[in-house]
MIDOSE-1310 file (N, C-alpha, C; in nm, 2 decimals, decimal comma, always signed):
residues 201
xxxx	+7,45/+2,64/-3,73/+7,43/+2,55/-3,62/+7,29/+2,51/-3,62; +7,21/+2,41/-3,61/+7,12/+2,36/-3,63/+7,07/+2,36/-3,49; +6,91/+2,38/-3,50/+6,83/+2,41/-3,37/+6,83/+2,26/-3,34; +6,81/+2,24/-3,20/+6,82/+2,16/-3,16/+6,72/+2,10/-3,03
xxxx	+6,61/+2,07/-3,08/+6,50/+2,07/-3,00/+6,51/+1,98/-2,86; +6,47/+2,05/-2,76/+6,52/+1,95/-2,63/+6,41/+1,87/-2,57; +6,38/+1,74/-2,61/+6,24/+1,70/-2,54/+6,28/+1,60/-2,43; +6,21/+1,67/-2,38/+6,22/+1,55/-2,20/+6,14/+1,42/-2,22
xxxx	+6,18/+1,36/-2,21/+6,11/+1,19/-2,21/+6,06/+1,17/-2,07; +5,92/+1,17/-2,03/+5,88/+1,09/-1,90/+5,83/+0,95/-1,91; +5,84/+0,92/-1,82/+5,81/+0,78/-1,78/+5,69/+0,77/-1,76; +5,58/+0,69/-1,77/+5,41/+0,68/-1,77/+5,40/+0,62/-1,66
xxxx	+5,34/+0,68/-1,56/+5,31/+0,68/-1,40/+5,19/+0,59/-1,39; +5,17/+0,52/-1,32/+5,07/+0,46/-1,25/+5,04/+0,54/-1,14; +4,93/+0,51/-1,04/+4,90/+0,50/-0,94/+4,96/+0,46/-0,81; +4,99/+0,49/-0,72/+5,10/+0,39/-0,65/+4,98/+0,33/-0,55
xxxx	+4,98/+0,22/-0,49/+4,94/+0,15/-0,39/+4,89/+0,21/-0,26; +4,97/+0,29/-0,26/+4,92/+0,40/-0,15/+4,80/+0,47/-0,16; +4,84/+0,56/-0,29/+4,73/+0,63/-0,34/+4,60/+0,51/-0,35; +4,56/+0,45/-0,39/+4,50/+0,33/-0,45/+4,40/+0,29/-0,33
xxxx	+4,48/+0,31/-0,19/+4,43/+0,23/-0,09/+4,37/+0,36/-0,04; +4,43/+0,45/-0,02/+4,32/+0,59/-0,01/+4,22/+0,57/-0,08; +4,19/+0,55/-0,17/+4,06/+0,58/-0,22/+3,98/+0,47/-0,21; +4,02/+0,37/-0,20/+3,96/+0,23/-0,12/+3,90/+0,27/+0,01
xxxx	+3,97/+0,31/+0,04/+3,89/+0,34/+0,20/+3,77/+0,46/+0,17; +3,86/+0,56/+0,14/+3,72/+0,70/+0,07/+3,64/+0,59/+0,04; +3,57/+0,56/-0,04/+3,45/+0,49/-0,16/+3,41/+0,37/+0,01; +3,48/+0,29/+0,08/+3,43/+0,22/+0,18/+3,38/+0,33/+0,31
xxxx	+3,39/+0,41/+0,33/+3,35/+0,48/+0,48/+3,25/+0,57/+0,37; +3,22/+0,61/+0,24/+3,12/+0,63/+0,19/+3,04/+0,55/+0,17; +3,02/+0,42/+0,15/+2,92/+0,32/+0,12/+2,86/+0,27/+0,25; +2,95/+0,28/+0,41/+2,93/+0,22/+0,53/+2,80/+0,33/+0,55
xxxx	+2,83/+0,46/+0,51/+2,71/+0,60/+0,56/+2,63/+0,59/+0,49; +2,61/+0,54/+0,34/+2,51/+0,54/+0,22/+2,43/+0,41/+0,27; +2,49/+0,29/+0,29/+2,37/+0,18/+0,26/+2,31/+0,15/+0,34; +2,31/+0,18/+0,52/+2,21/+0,15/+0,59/+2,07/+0,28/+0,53
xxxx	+2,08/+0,45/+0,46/+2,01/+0,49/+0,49/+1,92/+0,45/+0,34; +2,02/+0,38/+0,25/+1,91/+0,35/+0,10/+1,82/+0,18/+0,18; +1,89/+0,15/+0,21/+1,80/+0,04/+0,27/+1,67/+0,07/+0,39; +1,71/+0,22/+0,44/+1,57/+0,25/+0,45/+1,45/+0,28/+0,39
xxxx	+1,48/+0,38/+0,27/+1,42/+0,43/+0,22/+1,34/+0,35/+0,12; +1,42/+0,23/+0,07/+1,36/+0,10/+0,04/+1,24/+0,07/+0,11; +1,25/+0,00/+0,25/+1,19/-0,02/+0,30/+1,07/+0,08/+0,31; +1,09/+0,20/+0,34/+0,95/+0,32/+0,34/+0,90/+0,30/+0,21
xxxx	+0,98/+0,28/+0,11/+0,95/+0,32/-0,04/+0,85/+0,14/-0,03; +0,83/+0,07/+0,03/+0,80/-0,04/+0,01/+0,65/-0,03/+0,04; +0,61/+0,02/+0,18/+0,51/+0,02/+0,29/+0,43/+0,16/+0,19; +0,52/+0,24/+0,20/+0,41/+0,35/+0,12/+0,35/+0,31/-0,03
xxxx	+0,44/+0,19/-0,12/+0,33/+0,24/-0,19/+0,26/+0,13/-0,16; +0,27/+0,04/-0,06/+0,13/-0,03/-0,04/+0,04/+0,04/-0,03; +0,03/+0,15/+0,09/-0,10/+0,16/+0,17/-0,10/+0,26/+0,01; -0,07/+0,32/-0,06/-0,08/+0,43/-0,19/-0,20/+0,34/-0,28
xxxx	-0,13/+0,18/-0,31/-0,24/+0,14/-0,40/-0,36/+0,10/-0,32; -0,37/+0,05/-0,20/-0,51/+0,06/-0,09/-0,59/+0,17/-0,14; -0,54/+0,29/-0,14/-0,60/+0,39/-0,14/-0,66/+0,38/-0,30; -0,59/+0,33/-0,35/-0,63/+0,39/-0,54/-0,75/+0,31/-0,50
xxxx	-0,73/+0,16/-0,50/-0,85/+0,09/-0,48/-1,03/+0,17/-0,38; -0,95/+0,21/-0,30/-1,09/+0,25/-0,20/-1,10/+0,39/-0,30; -1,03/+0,48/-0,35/-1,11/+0,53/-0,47/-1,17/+0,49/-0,57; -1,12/+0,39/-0,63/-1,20/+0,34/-0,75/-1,32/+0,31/-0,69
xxxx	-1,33/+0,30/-0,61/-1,49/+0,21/-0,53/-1,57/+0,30/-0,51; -1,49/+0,42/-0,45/-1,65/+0,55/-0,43/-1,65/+0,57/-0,58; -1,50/+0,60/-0,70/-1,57/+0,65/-0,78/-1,69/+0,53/-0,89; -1,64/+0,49/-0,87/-1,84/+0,34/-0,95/-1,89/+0,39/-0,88
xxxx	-1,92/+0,36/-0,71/-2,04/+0,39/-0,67/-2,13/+0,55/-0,75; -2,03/+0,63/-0,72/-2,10/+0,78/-0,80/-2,14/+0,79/-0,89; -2,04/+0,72/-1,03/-2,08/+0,66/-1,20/-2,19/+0,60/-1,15; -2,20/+0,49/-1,11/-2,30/+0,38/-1,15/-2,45/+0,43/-1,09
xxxx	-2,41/+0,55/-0,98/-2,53/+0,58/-0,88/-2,63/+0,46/-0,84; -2,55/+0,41/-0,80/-2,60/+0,29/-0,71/-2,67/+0,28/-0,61; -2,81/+0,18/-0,59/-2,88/+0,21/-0,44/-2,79/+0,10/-0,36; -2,70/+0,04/-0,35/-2,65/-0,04/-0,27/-2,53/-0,01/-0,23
xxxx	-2,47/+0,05/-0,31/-2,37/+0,12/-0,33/-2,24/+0,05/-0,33; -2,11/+0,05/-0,36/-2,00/-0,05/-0,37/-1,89/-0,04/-0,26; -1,90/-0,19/-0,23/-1,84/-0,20/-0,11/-1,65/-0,24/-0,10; -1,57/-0,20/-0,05/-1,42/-0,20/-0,07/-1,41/-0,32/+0,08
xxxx	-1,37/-0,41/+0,00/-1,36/-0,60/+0,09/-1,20/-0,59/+0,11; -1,17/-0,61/+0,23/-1,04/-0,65/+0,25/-1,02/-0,84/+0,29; -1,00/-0,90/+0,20/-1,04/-1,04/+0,16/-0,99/-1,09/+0,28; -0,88/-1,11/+0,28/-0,77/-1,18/+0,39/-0,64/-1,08/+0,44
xxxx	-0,50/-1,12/+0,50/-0,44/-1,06/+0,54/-0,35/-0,98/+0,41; -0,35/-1,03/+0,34/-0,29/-0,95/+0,24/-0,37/-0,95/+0,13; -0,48/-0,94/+0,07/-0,59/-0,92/-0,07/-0,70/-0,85/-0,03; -0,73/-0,76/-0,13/-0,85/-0,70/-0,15/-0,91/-0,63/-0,27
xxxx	-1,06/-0,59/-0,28/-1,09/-0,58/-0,38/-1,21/-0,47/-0,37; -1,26/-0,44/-0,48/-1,41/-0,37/-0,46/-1,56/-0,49/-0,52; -1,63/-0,44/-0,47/-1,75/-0,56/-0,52/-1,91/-0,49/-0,55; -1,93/-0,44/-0,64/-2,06/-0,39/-0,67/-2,18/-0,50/-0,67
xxxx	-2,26/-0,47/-0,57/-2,36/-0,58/-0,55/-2,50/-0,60/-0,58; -2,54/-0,47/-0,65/-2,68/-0,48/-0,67/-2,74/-0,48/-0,78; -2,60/-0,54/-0,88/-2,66/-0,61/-1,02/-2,78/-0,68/-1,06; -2,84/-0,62/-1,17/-2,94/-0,71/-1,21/-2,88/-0,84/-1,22
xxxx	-2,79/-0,90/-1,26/-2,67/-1,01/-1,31/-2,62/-1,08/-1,19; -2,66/-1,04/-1,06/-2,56/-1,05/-0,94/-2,42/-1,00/-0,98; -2,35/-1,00/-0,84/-2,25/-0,91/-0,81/-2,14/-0,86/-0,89; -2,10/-0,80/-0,92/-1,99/-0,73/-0,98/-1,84/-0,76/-0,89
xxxx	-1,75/-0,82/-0,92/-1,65/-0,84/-0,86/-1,53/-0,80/-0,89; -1,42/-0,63/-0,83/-1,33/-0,62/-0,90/-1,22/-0,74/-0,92; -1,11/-0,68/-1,00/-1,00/-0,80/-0,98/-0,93/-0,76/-0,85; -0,89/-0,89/-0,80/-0,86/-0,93/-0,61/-0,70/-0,88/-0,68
xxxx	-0,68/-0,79/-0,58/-0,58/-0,74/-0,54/-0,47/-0,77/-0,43; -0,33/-0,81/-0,43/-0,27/-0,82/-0,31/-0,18/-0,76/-0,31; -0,14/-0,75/-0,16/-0,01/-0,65/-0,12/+0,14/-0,64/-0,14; +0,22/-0,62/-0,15/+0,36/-0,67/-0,18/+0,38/-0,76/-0,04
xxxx	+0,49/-0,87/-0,08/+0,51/-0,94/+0,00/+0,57/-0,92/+0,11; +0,54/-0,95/+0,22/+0,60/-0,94/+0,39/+0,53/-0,84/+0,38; +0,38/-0,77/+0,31/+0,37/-0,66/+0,39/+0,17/-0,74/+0,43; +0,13/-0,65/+0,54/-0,03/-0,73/+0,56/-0,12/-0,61/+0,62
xxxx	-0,25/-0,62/+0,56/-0,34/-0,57/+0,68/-0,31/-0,60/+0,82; -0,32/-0,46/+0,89/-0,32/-0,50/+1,06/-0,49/-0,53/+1,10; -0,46/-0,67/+1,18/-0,59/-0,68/+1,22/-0,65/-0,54/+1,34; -0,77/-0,49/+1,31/-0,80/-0,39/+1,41/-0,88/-0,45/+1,55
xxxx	-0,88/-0,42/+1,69/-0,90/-0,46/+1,78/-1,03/-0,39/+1,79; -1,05/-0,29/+1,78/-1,22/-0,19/+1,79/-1,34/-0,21/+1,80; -1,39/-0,19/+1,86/-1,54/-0,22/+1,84/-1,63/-0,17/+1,69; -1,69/-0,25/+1,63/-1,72/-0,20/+1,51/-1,65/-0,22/+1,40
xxxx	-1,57/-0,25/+1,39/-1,43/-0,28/+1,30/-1,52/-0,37/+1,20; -1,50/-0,47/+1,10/-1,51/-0,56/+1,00/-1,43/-0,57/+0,86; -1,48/-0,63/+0,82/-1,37/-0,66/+0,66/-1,42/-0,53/+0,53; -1,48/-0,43/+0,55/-1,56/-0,38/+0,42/-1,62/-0,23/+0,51
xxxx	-1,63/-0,12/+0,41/-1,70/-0,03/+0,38/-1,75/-0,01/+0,29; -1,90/+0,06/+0,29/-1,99/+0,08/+0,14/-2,03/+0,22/+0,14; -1,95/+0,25/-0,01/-1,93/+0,43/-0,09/-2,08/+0,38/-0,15; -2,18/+0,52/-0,13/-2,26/+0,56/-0,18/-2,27/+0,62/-0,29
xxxx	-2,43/+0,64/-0,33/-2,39/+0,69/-0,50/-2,34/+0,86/-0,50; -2,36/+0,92/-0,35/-2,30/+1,05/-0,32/-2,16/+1,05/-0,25; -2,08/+0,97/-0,26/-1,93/+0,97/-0,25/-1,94/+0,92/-0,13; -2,02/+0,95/-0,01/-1,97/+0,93/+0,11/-1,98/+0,76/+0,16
xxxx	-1,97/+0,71/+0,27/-1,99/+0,62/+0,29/-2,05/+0,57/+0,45; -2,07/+0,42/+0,43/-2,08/+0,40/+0,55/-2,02/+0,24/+0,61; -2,04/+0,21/+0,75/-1,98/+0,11/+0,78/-2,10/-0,02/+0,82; -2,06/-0,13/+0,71/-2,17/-0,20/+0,77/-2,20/-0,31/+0,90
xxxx	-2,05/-0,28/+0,98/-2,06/-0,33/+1,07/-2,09/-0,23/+1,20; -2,14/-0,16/+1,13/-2,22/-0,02/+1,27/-2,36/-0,02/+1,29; -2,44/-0,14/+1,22/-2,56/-0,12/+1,19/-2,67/-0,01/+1,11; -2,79/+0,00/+1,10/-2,86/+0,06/+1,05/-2,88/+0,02/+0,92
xxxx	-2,89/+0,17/+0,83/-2,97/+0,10/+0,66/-2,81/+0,05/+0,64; -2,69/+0,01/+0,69/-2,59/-0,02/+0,57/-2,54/-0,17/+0,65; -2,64/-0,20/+0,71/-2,62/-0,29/+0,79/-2,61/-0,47/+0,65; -2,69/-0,45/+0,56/-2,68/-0,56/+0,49/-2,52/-0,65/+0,44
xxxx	-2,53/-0,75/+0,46/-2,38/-0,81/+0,49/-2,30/-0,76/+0,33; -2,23/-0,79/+0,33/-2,10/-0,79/+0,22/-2,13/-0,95/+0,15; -2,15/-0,94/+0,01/-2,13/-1,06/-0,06/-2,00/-1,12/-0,01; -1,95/-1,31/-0,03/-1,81/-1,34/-0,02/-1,77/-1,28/-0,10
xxxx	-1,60/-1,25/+0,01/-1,51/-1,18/-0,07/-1,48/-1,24/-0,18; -1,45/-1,37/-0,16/-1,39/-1,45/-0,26/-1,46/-1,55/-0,30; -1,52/-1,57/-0,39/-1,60/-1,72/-0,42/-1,52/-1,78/-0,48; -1,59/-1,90/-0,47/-1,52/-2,04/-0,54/-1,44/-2,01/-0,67
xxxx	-1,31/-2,11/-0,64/-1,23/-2,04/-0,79/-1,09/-2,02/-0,75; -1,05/-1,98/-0,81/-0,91/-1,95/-0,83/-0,88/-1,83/-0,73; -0,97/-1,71/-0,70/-0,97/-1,63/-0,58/-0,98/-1,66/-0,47; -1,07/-1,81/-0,44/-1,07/-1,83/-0,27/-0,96/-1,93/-0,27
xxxx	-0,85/-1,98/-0,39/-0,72/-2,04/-0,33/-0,67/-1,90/-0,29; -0,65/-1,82/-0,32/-0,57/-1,72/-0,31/-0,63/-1,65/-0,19; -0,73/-1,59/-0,14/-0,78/-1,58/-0,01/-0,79/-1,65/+0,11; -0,61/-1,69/+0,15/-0,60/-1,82/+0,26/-0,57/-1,77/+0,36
xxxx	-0,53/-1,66/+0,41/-0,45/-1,57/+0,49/-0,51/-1,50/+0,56; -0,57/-1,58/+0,71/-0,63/-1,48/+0,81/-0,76/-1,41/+0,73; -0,86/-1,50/+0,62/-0,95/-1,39/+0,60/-1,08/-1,41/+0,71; -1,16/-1,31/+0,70/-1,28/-1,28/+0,74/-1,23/-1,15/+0,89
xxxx	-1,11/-1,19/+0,93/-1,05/-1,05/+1,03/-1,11/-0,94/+1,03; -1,16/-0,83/+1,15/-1,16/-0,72/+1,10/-1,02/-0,64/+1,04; -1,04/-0,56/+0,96/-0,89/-0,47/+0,93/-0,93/-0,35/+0,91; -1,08/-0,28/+0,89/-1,14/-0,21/+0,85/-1,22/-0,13/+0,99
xxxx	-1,15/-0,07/+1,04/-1,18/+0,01/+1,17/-1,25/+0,18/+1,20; -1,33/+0,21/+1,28/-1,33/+0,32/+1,33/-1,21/+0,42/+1,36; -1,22/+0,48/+1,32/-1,10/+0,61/+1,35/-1,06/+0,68/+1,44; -1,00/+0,68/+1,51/-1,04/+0,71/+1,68/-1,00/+0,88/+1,64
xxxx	-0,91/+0,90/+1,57/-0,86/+1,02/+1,54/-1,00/+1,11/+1,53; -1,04/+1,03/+1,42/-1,15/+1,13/+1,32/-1,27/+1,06/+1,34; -1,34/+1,13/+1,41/-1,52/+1,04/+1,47/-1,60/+1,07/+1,35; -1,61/+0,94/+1,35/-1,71/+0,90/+1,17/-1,61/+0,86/+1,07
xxxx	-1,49/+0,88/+1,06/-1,42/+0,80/+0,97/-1,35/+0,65/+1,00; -1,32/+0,64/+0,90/-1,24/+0,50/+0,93/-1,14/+0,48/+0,91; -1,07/+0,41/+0,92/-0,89/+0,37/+0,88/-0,87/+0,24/+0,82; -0,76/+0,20/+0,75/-0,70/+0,10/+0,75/-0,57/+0,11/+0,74
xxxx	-0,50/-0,01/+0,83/-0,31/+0,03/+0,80/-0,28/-0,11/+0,79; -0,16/-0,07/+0,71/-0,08/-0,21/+0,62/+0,04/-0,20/+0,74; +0,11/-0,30/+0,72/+0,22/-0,34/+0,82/+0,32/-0,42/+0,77; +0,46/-0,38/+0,72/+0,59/-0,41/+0,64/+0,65/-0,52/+0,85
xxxx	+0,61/-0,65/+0,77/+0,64/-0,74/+0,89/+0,78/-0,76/+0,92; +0,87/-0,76/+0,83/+1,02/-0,76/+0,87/+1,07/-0,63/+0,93; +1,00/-0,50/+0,92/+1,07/-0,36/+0,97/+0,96/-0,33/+1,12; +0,85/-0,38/+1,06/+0,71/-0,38/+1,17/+0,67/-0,21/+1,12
xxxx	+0,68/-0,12/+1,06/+0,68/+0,00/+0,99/+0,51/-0,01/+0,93; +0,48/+0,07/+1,01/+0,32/+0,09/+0,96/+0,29/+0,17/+0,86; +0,15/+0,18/+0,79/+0,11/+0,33/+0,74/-0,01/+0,30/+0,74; -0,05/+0,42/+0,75/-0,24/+0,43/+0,74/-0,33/+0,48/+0,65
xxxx	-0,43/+0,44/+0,62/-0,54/+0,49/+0,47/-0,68/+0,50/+0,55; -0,68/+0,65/+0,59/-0,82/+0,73/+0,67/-0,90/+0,76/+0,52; -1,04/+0,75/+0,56/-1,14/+0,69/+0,48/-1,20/+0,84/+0,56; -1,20/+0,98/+0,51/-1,30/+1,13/+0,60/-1,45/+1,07/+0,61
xxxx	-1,49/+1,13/+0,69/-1,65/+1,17/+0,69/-1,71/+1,17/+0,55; -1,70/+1,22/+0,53/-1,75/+1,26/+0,36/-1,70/+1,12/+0,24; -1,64/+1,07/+0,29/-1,62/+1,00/+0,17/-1,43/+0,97/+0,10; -1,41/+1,11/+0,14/-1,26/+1,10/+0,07/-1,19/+1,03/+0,15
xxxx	-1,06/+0,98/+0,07/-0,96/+0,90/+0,11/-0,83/+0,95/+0,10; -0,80/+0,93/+0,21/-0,61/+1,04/+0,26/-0,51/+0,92/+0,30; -0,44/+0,87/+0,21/-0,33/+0,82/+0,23/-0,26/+0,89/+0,31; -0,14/+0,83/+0,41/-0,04/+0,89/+0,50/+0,05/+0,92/+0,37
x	+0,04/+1,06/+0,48/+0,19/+1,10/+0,32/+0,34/+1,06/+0,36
């Protein structure tokens, strides 16, 4: 008698419609709770690294002033509502001008209201700084931010504002904060006593 192997034949299943629409909805009530909170973090992720590259900038500025040991020392210009730069001024050659920097778009310097406020701070050749809208030896003006040229098209937005303020927090430091205009989401770049620079973490 010959073996006689018994194989079952199935049918190749799909998915039924039912099933299908279950998981349609799973993947929709997960995407309803996921995309407002990536669209915030966007938005933070936007504002922070503005005020992040502010800050690189007002470092690069104390660090020349220390290299270069400068008696004028180099001044960090916030041009208009969204550009800024550093500008070493006491060239035999006249002024040293970094490259003008601007902010991501929809985002701006907040003008400051303060007494004392102005467009610039000047890092000494000992890291620290001062304000030359407070008077005294650091009282000498700031070269234009932007001279003639392809920089002062681009310096059209609210310049000469103060943005560059007293610190109310920290007496003797300064601040500046950028402002993400569609969220209105602030952040701030504190300028210590001494010199150092503390982005908001």
């Amino acid at each position: 008698m010959a073996n006689v192997s018994l194989v079952t034949h199935r049918k190749d299943r799909g998915f039924s419609l039912v099933e299908m629409l279950i998981v349609v909805a799973i993947v929709a009530m997960l995407a309803a709770v996921a995309l407002p909170n990536i669209g915030q973090y966007i938005r933070n992720y936007k504002i922070k690294g503005a005020a992040q590259e502010v800050a690189g900038e007002l470092q690069s500025a104390r660090s020349k002033a220390i290299m270069s040991n400068t008696n004028a020392g180099v001044s960090f210009v916030v041009a208009d509502a969204d550009s800024y730069r550093f500008i070493q001024e006491d060239l035999g050659g006249g002024a040293e001008y970094g490259t003008l920097k601007e902010l991501p778009m929809g985002v701006r310097f907040v003008v400051a209201g303060a007494a004392d406020s102005g467009i610039s701070l000047r890092f000494n050749r000992l890291g620290g700084f001062c304000n030359p809208e407070g008077g005294g030896a650091c009282a000498a003006p700031v070269a234009t931010p932007c001279p003639t040229g392809e920089d002062a098209a681009r310096c059209s937005r609210e310049g000469g504002s103060a943005y560059v303020a007293p610190d109310a927090a920290v007496p003797g430091g300064m601040v500046i904060t950028v402002l993400e205009e569609g969220t209105s989401l602030q952040r701030t770049v504190r300028i210590a006593p001494g010199g150092r620079v503390l982005p908001q973490p």
